[in-house]
N, C-alpha and C positions, 0 to 999 in steps of 0.2 A: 504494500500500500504506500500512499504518499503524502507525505505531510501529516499534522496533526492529524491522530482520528484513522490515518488512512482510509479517507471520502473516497479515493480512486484508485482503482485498481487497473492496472494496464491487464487489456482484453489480449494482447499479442506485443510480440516484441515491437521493443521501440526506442528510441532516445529523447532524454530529457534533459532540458535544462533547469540550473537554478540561476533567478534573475534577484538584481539584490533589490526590491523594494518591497514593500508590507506596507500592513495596517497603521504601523507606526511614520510612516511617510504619508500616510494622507488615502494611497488604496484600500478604496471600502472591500470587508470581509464580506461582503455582500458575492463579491469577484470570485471567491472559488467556484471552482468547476463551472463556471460559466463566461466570462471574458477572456480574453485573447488580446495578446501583445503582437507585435510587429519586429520580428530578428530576422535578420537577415533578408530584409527582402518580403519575409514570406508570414503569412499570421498564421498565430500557433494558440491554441486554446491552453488556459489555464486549468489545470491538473492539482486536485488536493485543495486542501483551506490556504489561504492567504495565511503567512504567517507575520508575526511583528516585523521583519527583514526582511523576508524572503516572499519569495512565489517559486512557483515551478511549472515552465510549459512543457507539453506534450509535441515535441519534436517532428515524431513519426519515423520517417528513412531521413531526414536533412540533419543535417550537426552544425554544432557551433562552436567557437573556440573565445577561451574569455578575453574579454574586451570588446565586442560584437555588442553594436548598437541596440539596446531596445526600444520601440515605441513606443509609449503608452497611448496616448494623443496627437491628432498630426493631423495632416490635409487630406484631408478624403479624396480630393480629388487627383493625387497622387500614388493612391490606394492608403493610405496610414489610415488607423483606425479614428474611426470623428467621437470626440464630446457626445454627440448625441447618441450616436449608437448605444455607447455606454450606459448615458440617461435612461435610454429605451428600457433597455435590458433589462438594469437594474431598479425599475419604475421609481425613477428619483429625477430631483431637475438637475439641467446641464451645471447651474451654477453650484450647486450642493456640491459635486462631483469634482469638480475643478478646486475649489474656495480651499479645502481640505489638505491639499499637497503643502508639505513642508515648502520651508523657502531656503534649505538647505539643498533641494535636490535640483540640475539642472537644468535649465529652459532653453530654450532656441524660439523665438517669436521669428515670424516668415511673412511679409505682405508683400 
């Protein structure tokens, strides 16, 4: 299993990663087993509870090597995951979702 709890269980082999942010950065626990980051390129759903530091995506066949960008948030229209989806998701508003993140962790704004 994985993460607290072991919520998830890998159905078939697979590779994972761990990404350093948590509930303690501002991502709501709401996010296990149901949002997805952006590594590599490619979105990868999140696997396990959210933990205080940590998450953990469900890879699949792709791998990643540390140092490997994550997304949280980003321009949809580039494929990065949007604010809303997230909102959607997690039936919460965009601003709730956003407001939350530490101001330790870092940004890139893009107009």
């Amino acid at each position: 299993g994985v993460s607290y709890g072991y919520t998830w269980h890998a159905p078939k082999r697979t590779n994972l990663a761990l990404v350093g942010i948590g509930y303690a950065d501002g991502l709501v626990r709401g996010a296990s087993n149901e949002g997805s980051l952006l590594l590599g390129g490619v979105e990868h759903r999140i696997v396990g509870r959210v933990a205080m530091n940590a998450l953990v995506l469900d890879l699949g066949q792709h791998s990643a090597a540390i140092g490997d960008e994550a997304v949280v948030f980003g321009d949809p229209a580039v494929g990065e995951p949007a604010v809303a989806d997230w909102a959607g998701q997690l039936e919460r508003p965009c601003a709730e979702i956003v407001a939350v993140f530490g101001s330790h962790l870092p940004r890139e704004y893009r107009w």
